[in-house]
C-alpha positions in Angstrom: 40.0 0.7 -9.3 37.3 -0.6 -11.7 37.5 -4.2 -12.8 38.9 -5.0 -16.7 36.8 -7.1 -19.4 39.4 -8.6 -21.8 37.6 -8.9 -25.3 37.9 -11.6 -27.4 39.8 -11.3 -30.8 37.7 -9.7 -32.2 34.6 -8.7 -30.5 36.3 -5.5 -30.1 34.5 -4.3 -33.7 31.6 -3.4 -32.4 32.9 -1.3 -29.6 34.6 0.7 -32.5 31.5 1.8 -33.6 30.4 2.9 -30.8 27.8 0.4 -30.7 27.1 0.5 -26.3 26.0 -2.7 -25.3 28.8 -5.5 -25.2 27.3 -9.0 -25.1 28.7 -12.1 -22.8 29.8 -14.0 -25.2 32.3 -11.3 -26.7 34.0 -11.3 -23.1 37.2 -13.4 -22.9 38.2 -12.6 -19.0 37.3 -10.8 -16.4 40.1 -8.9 -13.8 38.5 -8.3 -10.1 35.1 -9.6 -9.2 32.6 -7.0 -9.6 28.9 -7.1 -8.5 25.8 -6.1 -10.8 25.9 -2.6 -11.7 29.7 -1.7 -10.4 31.6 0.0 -13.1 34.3 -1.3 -15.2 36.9 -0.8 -18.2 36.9 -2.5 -21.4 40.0 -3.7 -23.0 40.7 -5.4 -26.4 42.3 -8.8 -26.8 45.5 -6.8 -26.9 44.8 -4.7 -23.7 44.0 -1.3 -25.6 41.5 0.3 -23.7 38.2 0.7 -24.8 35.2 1.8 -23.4 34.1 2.6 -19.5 30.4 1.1 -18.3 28.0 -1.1 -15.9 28.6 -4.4 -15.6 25.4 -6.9 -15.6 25.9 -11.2 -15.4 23.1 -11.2 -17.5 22.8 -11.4 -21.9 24.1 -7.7 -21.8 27.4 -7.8 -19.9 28.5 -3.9 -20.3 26.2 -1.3 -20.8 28.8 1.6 -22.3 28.5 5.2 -21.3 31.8 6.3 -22.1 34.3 5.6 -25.2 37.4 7.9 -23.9 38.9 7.4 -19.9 36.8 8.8 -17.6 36.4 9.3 -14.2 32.0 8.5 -13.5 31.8 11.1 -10.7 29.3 13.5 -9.9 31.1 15.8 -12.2 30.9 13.4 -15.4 27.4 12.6 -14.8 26.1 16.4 -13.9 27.8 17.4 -17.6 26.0 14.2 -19.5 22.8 15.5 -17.8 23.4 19.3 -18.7 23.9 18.0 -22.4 20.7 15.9 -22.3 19.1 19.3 -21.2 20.8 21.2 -24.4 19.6 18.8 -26.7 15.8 19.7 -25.3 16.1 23.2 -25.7 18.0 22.7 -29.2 15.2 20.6 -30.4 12.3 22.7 -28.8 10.9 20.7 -26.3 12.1 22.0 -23.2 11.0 25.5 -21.8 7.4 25.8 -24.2 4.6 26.3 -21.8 2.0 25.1 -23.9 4.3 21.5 -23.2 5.5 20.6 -19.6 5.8 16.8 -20.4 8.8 15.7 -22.7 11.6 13.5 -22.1 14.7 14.3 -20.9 16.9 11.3 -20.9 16.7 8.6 -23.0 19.0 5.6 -22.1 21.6 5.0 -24.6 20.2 7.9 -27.1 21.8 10.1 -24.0 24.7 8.2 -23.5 23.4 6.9 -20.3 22.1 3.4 -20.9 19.4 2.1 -18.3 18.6 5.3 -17.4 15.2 7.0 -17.7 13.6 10.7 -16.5 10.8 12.1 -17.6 9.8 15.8 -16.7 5.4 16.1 -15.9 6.0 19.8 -15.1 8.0 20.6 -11.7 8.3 16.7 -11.2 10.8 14.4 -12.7 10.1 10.8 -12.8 13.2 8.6 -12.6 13.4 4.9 -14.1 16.9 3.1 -13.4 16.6 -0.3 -16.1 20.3 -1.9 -14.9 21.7 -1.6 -11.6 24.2 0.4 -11.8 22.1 3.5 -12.3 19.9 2.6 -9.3 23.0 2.5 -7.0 23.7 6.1 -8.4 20.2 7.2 -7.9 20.4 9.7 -5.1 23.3 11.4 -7.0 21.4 11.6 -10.0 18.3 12.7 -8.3 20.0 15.5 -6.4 21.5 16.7 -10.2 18.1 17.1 -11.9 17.1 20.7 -10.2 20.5 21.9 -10.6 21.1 21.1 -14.6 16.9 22.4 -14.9 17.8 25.7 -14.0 15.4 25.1 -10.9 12.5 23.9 -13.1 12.5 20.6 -11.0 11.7 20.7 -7.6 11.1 16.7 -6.8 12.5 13.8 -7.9 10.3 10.5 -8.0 12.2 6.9 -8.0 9.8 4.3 -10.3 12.3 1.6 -10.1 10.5 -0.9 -8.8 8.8 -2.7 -11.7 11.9 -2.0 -14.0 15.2 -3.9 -12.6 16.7 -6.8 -13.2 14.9 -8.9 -11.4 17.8 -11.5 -10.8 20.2 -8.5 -9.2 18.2 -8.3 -6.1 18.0 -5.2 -5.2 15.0 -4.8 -3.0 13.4 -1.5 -4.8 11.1 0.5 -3.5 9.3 3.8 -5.0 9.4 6.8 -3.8 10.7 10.6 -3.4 14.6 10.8 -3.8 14.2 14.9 -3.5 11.1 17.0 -2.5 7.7 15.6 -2.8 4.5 16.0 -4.1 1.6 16.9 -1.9 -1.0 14.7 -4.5 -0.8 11.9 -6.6 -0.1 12.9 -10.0 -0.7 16.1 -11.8 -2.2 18.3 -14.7 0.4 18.8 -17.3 0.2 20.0 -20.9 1.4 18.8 -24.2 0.6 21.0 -27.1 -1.8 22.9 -25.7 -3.9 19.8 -24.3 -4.2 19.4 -20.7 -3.9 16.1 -19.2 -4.1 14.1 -15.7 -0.9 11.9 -14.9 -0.7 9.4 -12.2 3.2 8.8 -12.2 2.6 6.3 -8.9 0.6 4.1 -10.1 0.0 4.7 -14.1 2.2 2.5 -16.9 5.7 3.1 -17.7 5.9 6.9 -15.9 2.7 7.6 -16.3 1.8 9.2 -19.9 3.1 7.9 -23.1 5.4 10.5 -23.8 6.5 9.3 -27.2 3.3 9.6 -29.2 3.7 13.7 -28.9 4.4 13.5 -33.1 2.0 11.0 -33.6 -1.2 12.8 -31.8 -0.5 16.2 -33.3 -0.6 13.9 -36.8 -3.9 12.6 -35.9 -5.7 16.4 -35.1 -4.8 16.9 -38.6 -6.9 13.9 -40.2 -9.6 13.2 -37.6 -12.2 15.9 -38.9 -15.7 15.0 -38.9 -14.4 11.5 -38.5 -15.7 8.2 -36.6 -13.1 7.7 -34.5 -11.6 4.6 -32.3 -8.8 4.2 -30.1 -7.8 1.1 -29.3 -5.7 1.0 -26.4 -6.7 4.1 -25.2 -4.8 3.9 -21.8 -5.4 7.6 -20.3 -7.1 9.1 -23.6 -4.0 10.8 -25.5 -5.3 10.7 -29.2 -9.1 11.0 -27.8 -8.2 14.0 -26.8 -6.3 15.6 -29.6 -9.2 13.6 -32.4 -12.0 15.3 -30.0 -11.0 18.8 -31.5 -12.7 18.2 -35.0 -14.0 14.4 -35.2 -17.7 13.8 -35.0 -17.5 10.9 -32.5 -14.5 9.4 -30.3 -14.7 6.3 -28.7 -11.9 4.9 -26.3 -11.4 1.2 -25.5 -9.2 0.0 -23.1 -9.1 -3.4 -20.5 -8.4 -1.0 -17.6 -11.2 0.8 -16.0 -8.9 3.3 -14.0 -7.5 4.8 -17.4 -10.8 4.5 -18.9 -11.7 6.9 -15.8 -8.6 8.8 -16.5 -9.4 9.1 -19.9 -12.9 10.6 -19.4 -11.4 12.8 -17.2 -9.0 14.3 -19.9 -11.1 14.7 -22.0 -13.5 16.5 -19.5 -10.8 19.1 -19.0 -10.6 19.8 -22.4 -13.9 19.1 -23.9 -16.4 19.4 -20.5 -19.0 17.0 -20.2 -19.4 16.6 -24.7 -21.0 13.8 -25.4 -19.2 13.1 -28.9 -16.9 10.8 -26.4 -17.5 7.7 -24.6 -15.3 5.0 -23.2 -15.6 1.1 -22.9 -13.7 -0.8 -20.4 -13.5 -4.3 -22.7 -10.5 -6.6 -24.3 -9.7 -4.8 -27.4 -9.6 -8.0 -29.7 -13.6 -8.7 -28.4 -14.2 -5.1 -29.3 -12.3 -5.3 -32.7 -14.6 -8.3 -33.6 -17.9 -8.1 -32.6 -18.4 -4.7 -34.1 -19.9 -3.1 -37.2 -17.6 -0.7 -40.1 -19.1 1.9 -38.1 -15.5 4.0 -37.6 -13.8 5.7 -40.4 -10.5 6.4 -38.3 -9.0 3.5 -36.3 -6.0 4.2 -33.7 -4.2 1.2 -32.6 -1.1 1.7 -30.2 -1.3 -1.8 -27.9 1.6 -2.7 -25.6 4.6 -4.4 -26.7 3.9 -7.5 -27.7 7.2 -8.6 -27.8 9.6 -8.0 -24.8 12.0 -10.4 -25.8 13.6 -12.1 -28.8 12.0 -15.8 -27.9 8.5 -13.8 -28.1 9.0 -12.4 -31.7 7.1 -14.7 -33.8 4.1 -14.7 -31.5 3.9 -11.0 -31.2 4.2 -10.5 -35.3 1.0 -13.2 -35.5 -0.4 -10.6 -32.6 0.2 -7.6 -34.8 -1.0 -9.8 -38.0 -4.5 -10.3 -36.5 -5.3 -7.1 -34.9 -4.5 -5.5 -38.0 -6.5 -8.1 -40.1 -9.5 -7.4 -37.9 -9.3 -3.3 -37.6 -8.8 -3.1 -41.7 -11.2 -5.8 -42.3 -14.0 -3.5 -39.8 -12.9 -0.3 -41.3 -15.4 1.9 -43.4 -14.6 2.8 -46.7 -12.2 5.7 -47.2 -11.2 5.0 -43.8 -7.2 5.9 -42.1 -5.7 3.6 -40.3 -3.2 4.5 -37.4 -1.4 1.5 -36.7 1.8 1.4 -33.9 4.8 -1.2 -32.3 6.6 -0.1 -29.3 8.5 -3.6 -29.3 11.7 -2.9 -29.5 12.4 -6.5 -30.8 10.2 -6.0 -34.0 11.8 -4.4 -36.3 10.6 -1.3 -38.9 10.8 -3.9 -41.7 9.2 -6.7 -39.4 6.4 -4.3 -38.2 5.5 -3.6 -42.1 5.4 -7.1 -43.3 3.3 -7.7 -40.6 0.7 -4.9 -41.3 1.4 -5.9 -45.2 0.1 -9.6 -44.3 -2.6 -8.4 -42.6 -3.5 -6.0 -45.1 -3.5 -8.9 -48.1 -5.4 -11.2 -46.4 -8.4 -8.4 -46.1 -8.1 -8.2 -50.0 -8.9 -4.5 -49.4 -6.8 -1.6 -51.2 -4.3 -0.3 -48.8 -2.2 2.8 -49.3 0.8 4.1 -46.6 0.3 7.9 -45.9 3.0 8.4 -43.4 5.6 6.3 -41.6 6.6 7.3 -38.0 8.8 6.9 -35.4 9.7 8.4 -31.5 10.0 12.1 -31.5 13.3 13.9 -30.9 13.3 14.0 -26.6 13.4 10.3 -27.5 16.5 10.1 -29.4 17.6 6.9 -31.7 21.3 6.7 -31.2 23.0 6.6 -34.6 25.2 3.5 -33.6 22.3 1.8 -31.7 19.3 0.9 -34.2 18.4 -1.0 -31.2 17.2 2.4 -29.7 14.3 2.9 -32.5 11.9 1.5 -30.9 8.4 2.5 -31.5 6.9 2.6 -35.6 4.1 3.6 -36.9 1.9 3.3 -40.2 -0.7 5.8 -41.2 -2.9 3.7 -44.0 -5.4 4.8 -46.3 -8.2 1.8 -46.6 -10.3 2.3 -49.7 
């Protein structure tokens, strides 16, 4: 039997909602003695039961992924994974050739919070964020094929770098199911082929989420000057190579600088419109000319964590500052956050600050968020993690 959480009065509101984190302070007892990641039911005050989910000692003490009584077998967790899968083919991201990298579970905007898998064509890459989905690993791993129709054939663990790191767990990546006989492969997204090194690249391997934003970018980068900051493996290069005169990718890490000039070798060949420069991207920012009319900047969160939130909006004040100040004329500004402590409204008074202190006439063209194989659970704004301004710099 799964331990009970007794709620305070009160603290049951949120649970209500359907909001599916529960926070330590709203717990008012605790019934067994479970470990990291065990499940257990939620009760109100009044024992009416709640909500089924992993426990954690930590800030987040339940991580919900149920709201009705429930039995977390293989059964219950093969038909989550199956709906996950609808949602893909409903939306149009799953089964399109011309893409074989999309998302197919998103933590809580699946109803399975901690939990990450990305699909890079036959391989699924599998993140567990709390423990309770690592301990169920094998289980999940052994679902994927089966609720892919067959379209997965391996099943790669990347666990290590995203645990608690308290829970002790001793992680180690690998292959749950099958294996791949070389590191990484060549998927496509949209058309656009690119190299992904799920061992040892960030977060899976390819930044999944920017799908929207790229395809946004082919549409404004022709005959443009164009810079992306951040690069990592060369995404928008390679989507702003189809029509821009120049593209020039700066990132501080020289293996996906290499892996960026390799993308965009299989698309482009060896065309010498693009060049990469391994450098700090606030260096880069500064010491050059307004010789880009189209700047891309998508750095890494700057802000993991609540206590870091004021630094990381100063961060976001003065990169900003410096690519509007640098811009040309005329120029379009493709500004991102994937913090998921900065919020929408934060991200724009940020970019508004930045903006002012330039004195330079600044227009919004588009606002953007994750696209739809990265879902934002209604009753978790939590979930909306990445923004996005495209700005018009006369």
């Amino acid at each position: 039997m799964p331990a009970n959480i007794i709620l305070k009065k009160g603290k049951e509101q949120s649970v209500r909602r359907y909001h599916p984190w529960i926070f330590s302070g709203a717990v008012a007892s605790v019934n067994g003695n479970p470990s990291e990641g065990d499940v257990v039911d939620v009760f109100a005050w009044d024992k009416t039961y709640l909500a089924t989910g992993h426990w954690a000692p930590g800030s987040i003490a339940v991580r919900i992924f149920s709201f009705t009584k429930c039995n977390p077998d293989h059964g219950f967790f093969r038909k989550r994974l199956e709906e996950a899968m609808a949602f893909r083919i409903n939306a149009g991201i799953a089964g399109k050739p011309e893409t074989t990298v999309w998302r197919l579970v998103h933590g809580e905007g699946d109803g399975l919070p901690g939990l990450i898998v990305d699909i890079y064509g036959s391989i699924a890459v599998m993140q567990a964020h709390t423990a309770g989905f690592w301990k169920i690993r094998e289980m999940i791993a052994q679902l994927l094929p089966e609720v892919t129709g067959g379209l997965v054939t391996a099943v790669y663990d990347k666990s290590e770098g995203t645990l608690p790191f308290m829970a002790r767990l001793n992680p180690s990546n690998g292959y749950l199911v099958g294996e791949n006989g070389e590191p990484g492969a060549v998927v496509t997204e949209n058309g656009y082929r690119f190299r992904v090194d799920w061992e040892k690249g960030q977060k899976t391997g390819f930044f999944i989420d920017q799908r929207d934003s790229r395809s946004l970018l082919s549409r404004y980068s022709n005959g443009r000057r164009v810079l992306n900051m951040f690069g990592y493996t060369g995404g928008f290069s390679v989507y702003a190579m189809k029509n821009a005169e120049l593209v020039h990718t700066v990132d501080s890490s020289a293996a996906a600088t290499a892996l960026a000039d390799e993308n965009v070798k299989l698309n482009f060949g060896d065309d010498p419109r693009h060049h990469c420069y391994t450098t700090d991207a606030f260096t880069y920012l500064a010491g050059m000319e307004r010789e880009y009319d189209l700047i891309i900047l998508d750095p890494p969160a700057f802000a993991k964590h609540q206590t870091a939130l004021n630094q990381a909006l100063q961060g976001y004040r003065r990169l900003n500052a410096l690519a509007i100040h640098k811009i040309r004329p005329g120029g379009l500004l493709f500004t991102f956050s994937c913090s998921q402590v900065v919020s929408r409204d934060d991200f724009r008074r940020s970019v508004f600050v930045a903006a002012a202190n330039t004195g330079r006439n600044v227009r919004i063209l588009h606002q953007t968020g994750q696209p739809a194989d990265h879902p934002v659970n209604i009753y978790h704004p939590e979930s909306e993690y990445l923004k996005g301004l495209i700005l018009y710099i006369e």
